[in-house]
N, CA, C and O atoms as CSV, one atom per row, in Angstrom:
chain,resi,resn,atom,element,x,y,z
A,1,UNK,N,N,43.475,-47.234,79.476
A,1,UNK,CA,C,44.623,-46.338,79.542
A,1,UNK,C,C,45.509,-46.580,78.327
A,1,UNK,O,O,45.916,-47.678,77.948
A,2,UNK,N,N,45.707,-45.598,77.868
A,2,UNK,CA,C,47.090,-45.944,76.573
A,2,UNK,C,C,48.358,-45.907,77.053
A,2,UNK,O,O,48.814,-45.138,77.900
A,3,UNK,N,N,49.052,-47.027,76.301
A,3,UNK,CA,C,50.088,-47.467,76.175
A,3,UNK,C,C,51.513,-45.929,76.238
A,3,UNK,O,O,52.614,-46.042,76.777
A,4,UNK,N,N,50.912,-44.486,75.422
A,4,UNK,CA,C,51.969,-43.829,75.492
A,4,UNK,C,C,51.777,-42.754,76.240
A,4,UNK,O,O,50.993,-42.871,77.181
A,5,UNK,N,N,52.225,-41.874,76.085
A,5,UNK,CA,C,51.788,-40.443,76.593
A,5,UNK,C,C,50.231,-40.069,76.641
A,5,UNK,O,O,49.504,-40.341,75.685
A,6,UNK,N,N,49.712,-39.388,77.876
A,6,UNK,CA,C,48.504,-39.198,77.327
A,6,UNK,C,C,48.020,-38.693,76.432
A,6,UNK,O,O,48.712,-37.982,75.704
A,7,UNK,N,N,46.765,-38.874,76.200
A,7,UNK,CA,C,46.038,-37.762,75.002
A,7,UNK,C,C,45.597,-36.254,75.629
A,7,UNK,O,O,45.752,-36.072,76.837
A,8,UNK,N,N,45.140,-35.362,74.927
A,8,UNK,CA,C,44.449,-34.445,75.259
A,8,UNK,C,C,43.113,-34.957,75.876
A,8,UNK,O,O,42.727,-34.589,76.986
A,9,UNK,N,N,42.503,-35.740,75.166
A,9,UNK,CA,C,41.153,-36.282,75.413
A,9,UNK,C,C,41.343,-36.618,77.235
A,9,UNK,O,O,40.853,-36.065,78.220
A,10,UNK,N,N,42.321,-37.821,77.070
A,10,UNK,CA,C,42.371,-37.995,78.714
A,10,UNK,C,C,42.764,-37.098,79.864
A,10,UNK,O,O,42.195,-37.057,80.955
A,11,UNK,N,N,44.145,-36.154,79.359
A,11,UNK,CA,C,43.860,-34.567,80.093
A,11,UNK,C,C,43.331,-34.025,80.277
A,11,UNK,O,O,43.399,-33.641,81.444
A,12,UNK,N,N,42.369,-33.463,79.502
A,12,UNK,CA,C,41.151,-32.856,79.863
A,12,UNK,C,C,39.958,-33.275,80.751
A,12,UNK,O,O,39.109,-32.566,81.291
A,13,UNK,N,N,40.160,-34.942,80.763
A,13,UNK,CA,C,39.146,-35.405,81.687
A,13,UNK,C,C,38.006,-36.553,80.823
A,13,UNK,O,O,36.983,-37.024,81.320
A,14,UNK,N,N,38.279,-36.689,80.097
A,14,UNK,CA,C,37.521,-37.078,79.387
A,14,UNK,C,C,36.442,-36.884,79.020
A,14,UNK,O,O,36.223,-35.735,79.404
A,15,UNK,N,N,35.302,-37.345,78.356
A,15,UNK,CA,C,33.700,-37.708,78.841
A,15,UNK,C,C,33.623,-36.074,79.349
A,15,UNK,O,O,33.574,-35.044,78.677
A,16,UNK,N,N,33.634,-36.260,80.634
A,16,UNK,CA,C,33.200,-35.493,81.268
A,16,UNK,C,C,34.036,-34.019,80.911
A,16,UNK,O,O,33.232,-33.089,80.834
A,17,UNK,N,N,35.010,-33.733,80.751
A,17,UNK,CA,C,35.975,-33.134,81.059
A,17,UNK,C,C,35.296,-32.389,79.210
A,17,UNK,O,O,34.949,-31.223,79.022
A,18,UNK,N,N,35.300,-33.093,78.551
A,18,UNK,CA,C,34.949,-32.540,76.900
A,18,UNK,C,C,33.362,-31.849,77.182
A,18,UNK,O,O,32.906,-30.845,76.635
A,19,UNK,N,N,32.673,-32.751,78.241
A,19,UNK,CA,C,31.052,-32.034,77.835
A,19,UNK,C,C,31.501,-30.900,78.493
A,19,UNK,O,O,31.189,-29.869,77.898
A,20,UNK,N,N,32.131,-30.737,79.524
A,20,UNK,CA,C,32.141,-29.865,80.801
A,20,UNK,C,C,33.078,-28.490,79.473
A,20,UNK,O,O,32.538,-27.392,79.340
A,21,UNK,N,N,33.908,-28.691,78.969
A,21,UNK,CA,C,34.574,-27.720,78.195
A,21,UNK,C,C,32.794,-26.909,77.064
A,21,UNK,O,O,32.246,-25.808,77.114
A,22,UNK,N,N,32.500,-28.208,76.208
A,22,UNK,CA,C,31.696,-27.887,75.620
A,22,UNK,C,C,30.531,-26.933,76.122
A,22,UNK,O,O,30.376,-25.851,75.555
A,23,UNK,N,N,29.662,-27.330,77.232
A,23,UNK,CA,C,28.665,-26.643,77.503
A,23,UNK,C,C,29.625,-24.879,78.339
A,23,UNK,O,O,29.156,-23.743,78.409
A,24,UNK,N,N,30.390,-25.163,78.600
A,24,UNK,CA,C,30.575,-23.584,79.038
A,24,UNK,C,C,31.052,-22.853,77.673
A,24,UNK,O,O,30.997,-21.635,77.841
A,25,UNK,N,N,31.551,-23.237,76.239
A,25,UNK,CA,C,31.619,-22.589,75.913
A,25,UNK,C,C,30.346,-22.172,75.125
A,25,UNK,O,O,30.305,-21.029,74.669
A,26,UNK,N,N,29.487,-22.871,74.967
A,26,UNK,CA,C,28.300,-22.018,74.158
A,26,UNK,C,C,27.730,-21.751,75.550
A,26,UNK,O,O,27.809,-20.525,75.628
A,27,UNK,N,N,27.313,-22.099,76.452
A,27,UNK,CA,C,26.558,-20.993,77.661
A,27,UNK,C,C,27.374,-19.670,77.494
A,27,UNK,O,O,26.647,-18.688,77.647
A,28,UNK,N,N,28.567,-19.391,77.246
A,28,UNK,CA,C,29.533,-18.301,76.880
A,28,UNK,C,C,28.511,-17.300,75.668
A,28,UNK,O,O,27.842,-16.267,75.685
A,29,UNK,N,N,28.911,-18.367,74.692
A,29,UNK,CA,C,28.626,-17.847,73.603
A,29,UNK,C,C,26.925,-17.177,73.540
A,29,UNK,O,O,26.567,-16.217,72.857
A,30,UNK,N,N,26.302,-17.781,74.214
A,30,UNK,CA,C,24.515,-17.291,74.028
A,30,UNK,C,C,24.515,-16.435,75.337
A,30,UNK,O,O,23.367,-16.255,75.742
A,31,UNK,N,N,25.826,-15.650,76.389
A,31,UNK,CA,C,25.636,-14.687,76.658
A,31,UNK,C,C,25.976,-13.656,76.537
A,31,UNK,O,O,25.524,-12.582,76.935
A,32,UNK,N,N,26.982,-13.980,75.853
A,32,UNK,CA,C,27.909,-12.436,75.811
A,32,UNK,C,C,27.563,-11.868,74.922
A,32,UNK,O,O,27.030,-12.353,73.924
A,33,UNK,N,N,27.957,-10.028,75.257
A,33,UNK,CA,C,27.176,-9.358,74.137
A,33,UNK,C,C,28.365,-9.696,72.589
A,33,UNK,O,O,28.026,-10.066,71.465
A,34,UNK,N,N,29.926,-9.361,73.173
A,34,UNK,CA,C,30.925,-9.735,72.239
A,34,UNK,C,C,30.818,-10.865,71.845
A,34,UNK,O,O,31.921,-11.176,71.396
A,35,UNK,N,N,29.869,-11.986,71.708
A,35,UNK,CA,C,30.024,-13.221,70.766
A,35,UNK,C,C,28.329,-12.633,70.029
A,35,UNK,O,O,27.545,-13.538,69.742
A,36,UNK,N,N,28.054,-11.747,69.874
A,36,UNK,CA,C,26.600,-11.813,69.187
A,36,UNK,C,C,26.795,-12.118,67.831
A,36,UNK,O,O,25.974,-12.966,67.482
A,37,UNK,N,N,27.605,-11.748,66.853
A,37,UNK,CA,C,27.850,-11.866,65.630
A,37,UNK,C,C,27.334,-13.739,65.704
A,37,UNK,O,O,26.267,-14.318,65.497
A,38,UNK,N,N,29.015,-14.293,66.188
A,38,UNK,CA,C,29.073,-15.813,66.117
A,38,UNK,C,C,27.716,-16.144,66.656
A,38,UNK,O,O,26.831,-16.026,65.808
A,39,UNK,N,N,27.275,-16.570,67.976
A,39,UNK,CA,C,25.764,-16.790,68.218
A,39,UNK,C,C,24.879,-16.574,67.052
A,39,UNK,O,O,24.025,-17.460,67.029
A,40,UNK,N,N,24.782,-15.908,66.275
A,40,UNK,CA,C,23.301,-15.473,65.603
A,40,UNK,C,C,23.450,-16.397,64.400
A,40,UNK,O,O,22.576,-16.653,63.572
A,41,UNK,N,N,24.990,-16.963,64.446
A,41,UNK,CA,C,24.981,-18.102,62.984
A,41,UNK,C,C,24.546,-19.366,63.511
A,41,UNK,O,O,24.499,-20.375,62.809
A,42,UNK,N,N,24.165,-19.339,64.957
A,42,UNK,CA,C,23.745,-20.567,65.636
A,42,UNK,C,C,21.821,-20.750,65.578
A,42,UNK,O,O,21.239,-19.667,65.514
A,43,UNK,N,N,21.161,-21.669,65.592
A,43,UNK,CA,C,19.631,-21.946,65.987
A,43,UNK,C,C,19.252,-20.966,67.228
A,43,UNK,O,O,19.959,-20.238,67.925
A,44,UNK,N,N,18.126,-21.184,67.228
A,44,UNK,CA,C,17.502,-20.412,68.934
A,44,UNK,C,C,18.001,-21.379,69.289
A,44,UNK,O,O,18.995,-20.927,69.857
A,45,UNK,N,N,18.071,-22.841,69.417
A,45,UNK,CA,C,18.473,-23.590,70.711
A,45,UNK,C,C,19.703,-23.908,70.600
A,45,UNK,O,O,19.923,-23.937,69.389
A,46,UNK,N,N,20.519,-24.132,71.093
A,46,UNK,CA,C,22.046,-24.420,71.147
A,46,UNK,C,C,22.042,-25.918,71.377
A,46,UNK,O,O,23.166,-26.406,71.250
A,47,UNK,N,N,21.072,-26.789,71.684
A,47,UNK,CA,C,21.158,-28.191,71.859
A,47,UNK,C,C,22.051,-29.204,70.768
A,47,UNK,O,O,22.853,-30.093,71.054
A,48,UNK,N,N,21.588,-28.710,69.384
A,48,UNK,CA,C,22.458,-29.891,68.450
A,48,UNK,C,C,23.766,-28.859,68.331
A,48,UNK,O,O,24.661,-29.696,68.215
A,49,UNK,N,N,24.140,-28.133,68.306
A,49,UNK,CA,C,24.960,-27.882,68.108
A,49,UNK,C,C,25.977,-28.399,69.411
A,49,UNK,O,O,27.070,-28.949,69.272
A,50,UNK,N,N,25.395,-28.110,70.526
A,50,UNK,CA,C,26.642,-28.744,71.669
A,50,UNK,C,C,26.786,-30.040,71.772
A,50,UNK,O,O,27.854,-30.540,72.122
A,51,UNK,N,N,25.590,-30.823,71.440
A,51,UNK,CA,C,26.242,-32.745,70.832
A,51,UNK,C,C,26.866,-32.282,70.055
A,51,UNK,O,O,27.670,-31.682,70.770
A,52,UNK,N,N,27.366,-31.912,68.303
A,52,UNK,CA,C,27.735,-31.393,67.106
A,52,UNK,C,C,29.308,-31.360,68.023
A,52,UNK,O,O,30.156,-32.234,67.843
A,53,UNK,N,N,29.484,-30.321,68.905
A,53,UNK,CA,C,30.850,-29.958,69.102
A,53,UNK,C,C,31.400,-30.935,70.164
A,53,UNK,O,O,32.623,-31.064,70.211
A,54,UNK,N,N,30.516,-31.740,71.149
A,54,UNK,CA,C,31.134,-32.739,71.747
A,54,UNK,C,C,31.745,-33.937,71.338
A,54,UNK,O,O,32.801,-34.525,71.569
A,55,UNK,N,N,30.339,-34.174,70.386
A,55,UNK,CA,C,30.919,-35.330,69.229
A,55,UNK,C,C,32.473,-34.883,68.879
A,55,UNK,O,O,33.416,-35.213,69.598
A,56,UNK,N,N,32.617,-34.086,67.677
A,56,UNK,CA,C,33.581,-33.345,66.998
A,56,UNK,C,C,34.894,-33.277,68.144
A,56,UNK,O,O,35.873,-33.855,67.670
A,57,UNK,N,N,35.061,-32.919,69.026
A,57,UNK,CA,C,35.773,-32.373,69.973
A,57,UNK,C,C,36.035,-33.516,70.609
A,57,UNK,O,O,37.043,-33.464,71.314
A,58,UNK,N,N,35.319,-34.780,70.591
A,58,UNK,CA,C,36.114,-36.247,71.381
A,58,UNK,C,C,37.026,-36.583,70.716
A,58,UNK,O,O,38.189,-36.422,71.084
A,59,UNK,N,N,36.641,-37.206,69.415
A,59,UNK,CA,C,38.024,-37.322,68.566
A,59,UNK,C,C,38.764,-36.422,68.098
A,59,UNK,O,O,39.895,-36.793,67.782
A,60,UNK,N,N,38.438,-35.058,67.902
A,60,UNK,CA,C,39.691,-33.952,67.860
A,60,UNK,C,C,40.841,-34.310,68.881
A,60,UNK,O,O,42.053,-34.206,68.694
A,61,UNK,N,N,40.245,-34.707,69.884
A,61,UNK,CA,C,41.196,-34.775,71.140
A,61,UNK,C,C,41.939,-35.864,71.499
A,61,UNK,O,O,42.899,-35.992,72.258
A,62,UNK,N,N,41.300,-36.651,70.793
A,62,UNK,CA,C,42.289,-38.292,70.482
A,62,UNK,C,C,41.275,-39.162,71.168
A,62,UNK,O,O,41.730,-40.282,71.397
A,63,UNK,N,N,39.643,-38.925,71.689
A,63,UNK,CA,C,39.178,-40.197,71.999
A,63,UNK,C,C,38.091,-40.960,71.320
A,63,UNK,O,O,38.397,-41.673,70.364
A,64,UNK,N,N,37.164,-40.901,71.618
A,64,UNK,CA,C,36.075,-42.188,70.997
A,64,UNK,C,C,36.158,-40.667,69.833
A,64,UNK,O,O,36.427,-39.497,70.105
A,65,UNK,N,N,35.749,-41.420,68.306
A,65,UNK,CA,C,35.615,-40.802,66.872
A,65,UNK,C,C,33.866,-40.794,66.687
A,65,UNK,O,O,33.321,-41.397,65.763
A,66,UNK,N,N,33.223,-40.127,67.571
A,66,UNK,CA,C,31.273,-40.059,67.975
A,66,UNK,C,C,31.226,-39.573,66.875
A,66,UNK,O,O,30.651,-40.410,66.178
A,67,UNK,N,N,31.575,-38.409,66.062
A,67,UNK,CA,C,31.151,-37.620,65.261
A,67,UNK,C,C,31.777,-38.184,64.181
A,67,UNK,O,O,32.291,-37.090,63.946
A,68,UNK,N,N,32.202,-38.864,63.323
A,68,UNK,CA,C,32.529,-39.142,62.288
A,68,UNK,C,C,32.111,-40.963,62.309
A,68,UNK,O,O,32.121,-41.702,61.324
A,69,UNK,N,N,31.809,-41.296,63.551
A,69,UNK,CA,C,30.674,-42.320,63.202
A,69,UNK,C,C,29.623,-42.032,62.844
A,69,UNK,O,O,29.132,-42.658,61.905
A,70,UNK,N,N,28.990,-41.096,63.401
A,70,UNK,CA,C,27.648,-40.864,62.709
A,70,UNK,C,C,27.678,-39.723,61.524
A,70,UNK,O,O,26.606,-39.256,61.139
A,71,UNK,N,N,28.773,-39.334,61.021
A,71,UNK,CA,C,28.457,-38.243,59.705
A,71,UNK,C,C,29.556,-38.439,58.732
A,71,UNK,O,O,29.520,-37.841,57.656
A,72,UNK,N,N,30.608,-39.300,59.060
A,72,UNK,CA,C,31.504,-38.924,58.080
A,72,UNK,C,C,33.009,-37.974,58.307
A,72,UNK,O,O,33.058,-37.275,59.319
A,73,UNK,N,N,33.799,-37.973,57.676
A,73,UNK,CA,C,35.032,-37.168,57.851
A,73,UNK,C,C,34.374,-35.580,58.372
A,73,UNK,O,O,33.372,-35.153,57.797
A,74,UNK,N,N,34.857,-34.987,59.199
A,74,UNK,CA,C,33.975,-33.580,59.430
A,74,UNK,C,C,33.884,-32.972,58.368
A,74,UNK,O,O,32.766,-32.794,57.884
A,75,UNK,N,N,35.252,-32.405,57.606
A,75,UNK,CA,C,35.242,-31.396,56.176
A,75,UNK,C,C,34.253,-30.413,56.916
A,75,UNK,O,O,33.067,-30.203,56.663
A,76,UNK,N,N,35.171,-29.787,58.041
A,76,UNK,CA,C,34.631,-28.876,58.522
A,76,UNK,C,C,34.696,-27.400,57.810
A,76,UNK,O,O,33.730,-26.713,58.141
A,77,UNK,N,N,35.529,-26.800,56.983
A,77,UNK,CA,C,35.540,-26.006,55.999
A,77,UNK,C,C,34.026,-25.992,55.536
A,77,UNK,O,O,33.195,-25.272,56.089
A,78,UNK,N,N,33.735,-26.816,54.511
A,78,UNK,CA,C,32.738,-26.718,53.665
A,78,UNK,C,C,31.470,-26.979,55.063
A,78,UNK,O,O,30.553,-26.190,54.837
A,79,UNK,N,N,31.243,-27.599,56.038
A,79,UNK,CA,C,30.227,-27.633,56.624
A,79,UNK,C,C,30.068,-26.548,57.387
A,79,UNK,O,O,29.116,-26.677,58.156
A,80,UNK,N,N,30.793,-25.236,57.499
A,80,UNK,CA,C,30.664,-23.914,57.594
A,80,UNK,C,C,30.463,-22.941,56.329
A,80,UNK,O,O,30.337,-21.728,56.493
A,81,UNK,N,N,30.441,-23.538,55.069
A,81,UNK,CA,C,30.637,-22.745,54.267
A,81,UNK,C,C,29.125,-22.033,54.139
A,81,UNK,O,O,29.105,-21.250,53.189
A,82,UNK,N,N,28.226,-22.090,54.652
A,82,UNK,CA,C,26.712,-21.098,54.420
A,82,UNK,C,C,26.558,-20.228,55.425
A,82,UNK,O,O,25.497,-19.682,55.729
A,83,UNK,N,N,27.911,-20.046,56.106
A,83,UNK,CA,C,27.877,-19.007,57.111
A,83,UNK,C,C,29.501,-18.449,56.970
A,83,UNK,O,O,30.599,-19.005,56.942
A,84,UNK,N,N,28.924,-16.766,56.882
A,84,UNK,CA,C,29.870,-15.793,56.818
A,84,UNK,C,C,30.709,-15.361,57.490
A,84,UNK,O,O,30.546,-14.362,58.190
A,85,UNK,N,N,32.071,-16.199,57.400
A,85,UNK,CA,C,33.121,-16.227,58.706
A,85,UNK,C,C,34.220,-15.552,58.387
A,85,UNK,O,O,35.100,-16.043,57.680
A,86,UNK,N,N,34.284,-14.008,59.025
A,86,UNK,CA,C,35.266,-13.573,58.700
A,86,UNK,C,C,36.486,-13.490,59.953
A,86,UNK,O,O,36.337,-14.442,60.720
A,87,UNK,N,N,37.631,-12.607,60.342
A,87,UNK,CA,C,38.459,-13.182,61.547
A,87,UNK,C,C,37.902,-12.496,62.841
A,87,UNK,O,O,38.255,-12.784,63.984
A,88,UNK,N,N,36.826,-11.387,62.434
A,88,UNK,CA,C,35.984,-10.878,63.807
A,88,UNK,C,C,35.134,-12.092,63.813
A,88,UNK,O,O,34.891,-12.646,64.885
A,89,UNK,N,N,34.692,-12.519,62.761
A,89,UNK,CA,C,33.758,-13.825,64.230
A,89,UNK,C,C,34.383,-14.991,64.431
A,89,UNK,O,O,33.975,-15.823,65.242
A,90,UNK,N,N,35.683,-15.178,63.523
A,90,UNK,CA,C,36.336,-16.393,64.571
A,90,UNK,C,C,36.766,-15.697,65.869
A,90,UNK,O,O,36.099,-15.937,66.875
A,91,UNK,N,N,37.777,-14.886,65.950
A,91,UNK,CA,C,37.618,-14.084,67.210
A,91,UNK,C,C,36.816,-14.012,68.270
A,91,UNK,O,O,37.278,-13.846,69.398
A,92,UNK,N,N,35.009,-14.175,67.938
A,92,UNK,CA,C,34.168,-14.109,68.811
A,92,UNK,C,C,34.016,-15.720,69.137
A,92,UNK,O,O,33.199,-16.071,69.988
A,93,UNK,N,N,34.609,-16.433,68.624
A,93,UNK,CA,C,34.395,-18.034,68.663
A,93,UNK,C,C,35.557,-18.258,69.390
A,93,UNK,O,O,35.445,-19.146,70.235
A,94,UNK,N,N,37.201,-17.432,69.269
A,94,UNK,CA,C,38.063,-17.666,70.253
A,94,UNK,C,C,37.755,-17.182,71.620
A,94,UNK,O,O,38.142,-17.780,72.624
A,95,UNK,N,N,36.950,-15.928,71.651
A,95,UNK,CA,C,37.212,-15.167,72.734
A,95,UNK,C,C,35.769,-16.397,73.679
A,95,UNK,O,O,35.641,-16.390,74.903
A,96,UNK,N,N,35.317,-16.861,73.189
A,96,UNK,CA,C,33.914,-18.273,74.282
A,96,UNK,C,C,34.795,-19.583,74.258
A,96,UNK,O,O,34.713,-20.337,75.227
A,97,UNK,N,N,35.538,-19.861,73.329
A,97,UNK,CA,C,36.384,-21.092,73.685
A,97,UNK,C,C,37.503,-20.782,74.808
A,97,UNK,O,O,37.743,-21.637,75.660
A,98,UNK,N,N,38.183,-19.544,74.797
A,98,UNK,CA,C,39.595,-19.489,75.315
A,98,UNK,C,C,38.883,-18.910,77.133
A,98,UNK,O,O,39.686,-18.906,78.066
A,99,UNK,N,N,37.766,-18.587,77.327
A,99,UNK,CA,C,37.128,-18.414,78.135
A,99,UNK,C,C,36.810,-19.933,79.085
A,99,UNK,O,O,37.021,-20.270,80.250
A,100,UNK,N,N,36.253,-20.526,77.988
A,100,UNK,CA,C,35.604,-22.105,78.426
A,100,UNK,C,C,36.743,-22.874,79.199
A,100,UNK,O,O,36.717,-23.374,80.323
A,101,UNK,N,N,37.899,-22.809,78.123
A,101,UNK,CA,C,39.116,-23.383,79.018
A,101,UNK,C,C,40.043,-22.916,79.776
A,101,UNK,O,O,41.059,-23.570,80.010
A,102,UNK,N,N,39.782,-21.465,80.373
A,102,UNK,CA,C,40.317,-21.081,81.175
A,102,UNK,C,C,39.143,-21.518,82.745
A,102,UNK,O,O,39.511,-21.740,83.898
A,103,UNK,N,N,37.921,-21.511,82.261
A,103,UNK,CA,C,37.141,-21.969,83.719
A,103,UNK,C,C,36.742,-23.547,83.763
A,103,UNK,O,O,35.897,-24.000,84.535
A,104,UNK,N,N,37.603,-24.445,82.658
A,104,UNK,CA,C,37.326,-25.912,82.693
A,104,UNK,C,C,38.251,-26.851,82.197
A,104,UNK,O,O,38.014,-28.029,81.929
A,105,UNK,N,N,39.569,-26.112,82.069
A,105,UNK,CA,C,41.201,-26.267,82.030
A,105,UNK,C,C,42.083,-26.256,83.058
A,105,UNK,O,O,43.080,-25.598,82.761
A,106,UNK,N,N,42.123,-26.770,84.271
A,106,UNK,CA,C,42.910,-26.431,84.858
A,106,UNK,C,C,44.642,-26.456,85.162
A,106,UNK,O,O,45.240,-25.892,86.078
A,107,UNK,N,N,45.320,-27.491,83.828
A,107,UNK,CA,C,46.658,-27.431,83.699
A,107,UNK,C,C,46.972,-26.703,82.437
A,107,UNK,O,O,46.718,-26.965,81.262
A,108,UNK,N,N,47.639,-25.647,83.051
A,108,UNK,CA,C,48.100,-24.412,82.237
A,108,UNK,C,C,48.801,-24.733,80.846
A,108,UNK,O,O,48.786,-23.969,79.881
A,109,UNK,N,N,49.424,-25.993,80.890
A,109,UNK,CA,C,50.286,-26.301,79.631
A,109,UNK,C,C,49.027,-26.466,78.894
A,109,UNK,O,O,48.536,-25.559,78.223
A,110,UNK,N,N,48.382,-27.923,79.058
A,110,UNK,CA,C,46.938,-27.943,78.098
A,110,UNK,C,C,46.578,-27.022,77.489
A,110,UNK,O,O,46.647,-26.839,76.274
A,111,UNK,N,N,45.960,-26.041,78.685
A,111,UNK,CA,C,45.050,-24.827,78.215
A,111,UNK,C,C,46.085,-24.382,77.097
A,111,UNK,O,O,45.624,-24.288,75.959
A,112,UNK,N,N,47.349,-24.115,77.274
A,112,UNK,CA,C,47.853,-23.194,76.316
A,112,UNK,C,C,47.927,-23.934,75.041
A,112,UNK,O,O,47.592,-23.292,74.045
A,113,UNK,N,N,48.278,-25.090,74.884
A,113,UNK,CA,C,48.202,-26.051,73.536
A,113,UNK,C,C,46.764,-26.105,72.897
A,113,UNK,O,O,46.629,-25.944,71.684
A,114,UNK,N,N,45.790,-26.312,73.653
A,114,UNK,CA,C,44.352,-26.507,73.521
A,114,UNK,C,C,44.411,-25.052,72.789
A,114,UNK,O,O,44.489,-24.979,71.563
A,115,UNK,N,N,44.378,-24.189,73.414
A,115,UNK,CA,C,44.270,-22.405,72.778
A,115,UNK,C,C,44.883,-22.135,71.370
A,115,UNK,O,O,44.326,-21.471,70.496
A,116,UNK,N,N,46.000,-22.683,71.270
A,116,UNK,CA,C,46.717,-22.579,69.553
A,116,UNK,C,C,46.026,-23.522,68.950
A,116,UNK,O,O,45.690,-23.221,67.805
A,117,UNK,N,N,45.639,-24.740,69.388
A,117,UNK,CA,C,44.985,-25.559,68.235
A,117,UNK,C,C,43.661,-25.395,67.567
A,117,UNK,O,O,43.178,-25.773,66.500
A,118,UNK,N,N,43.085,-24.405,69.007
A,118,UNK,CA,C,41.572,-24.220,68.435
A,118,UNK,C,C,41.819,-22.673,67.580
A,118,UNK,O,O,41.342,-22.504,66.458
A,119,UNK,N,N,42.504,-21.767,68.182
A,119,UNK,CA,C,42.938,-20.533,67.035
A,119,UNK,C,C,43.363,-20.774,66.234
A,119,UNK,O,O,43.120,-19.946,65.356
A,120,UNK,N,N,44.416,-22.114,65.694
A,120,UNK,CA,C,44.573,-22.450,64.097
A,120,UNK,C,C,42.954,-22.969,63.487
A,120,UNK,O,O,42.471,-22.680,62.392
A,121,UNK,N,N,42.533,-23.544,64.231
A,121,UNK,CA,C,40.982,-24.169,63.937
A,121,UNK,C,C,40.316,-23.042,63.006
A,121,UNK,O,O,40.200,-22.841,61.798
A,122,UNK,N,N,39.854,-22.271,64.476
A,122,UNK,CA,C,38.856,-21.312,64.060
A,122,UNK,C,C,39.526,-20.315,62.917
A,122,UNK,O,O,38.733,-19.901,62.071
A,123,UNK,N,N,40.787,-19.926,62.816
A,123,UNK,CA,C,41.248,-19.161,61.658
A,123,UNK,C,C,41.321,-19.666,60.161
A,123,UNK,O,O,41.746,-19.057,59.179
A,124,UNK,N,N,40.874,-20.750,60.235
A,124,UNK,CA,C,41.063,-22.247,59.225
A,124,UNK,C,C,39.508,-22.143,58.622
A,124,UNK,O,O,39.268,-22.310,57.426
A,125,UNK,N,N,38.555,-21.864,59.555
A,125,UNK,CA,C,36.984,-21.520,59.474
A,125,UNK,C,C,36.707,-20.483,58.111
A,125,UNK,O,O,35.984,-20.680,57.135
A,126,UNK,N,N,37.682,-19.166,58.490
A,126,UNK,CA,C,36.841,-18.170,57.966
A,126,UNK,C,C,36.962,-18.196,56.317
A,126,UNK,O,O,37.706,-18.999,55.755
A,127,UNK,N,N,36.472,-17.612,55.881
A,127,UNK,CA,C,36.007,-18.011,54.205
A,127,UNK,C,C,35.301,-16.952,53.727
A,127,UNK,O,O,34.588,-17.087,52.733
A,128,UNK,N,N,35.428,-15.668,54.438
A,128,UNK,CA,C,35.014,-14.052,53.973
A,128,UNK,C,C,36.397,-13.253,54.654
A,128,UNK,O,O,37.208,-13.397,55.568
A,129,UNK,N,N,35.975,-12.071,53.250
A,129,UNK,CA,C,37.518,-11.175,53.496
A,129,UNK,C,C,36.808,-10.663,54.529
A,129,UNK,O,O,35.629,-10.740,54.873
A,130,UNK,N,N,38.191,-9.891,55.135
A,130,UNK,CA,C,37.949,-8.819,56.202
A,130,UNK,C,C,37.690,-7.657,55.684
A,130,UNK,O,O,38.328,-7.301,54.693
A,131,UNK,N,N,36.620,-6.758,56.292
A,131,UNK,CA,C,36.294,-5.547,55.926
A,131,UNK,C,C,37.763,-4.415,55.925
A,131,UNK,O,O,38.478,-4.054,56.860
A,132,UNK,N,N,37.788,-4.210,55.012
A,132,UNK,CA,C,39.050,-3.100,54.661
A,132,UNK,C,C,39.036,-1.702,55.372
A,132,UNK,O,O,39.926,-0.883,55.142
């Protein structure tokens, strides 16, 4: 337990509470027809990518740092940069996250902090203009 206020990490549940966020939002994402854009920048299997975002997403949240033990600072910018992200497919990446934590969020303050941090995230992603 820490010493101050909790973390997000421990609000959410931890462990469990991060896989449980993670896997609903790509089960999201590999069904909906509105995330097809985002999905299709993904593999046929969604497997490394949902370790990829659990890792990533423990220490985003203030707990164990999984993903930057095994790879390094994220420099998540450039490790998106071979895929064409404009604000319709962060959009399709908000509209499976803000989904995920509305069915694996259940304190409303979270969810709403969790929701601006990942929409500064994902708007932080894109790296193609918008079609005019």
């Amino acid at each position: 337990m820490s010493a101050g206020p909790p973390i997000p990490y421990e609000l959410i549940g931890g462990e469990a509470g991060v896989r449980a966020l993670v896997d609903r939002f790509y089960d999201l994402m590999d069904t909906l027809p509105e995330a097809a854009t985002v999905r299709a920048m993904h593999a046929r299997s969604l497997e490394v990518s949902r370790r990829k975002l659990f890792w990533f997403l423990s220490g985003w949240l203030g707990g164990p740092q999984l993903y930057v033990e095994r790879f390094g600072h994220p420099r998540l910018r450039r490790r998106h940069f071979p895929f064409a992200i404009d604000t319709a497919a962060a959009d399709q990446w908000m509209l499976c996250m803000r989904r995920a934590l509305e069915e694996t969020c259940a304190d409303p303050d979270l969810r709403g902090f969790l929701e601006a941090r990942f929409g500064e995230l994902a708007m932080h992603m894109r790296n193609q203009p918008d079609p005019t």
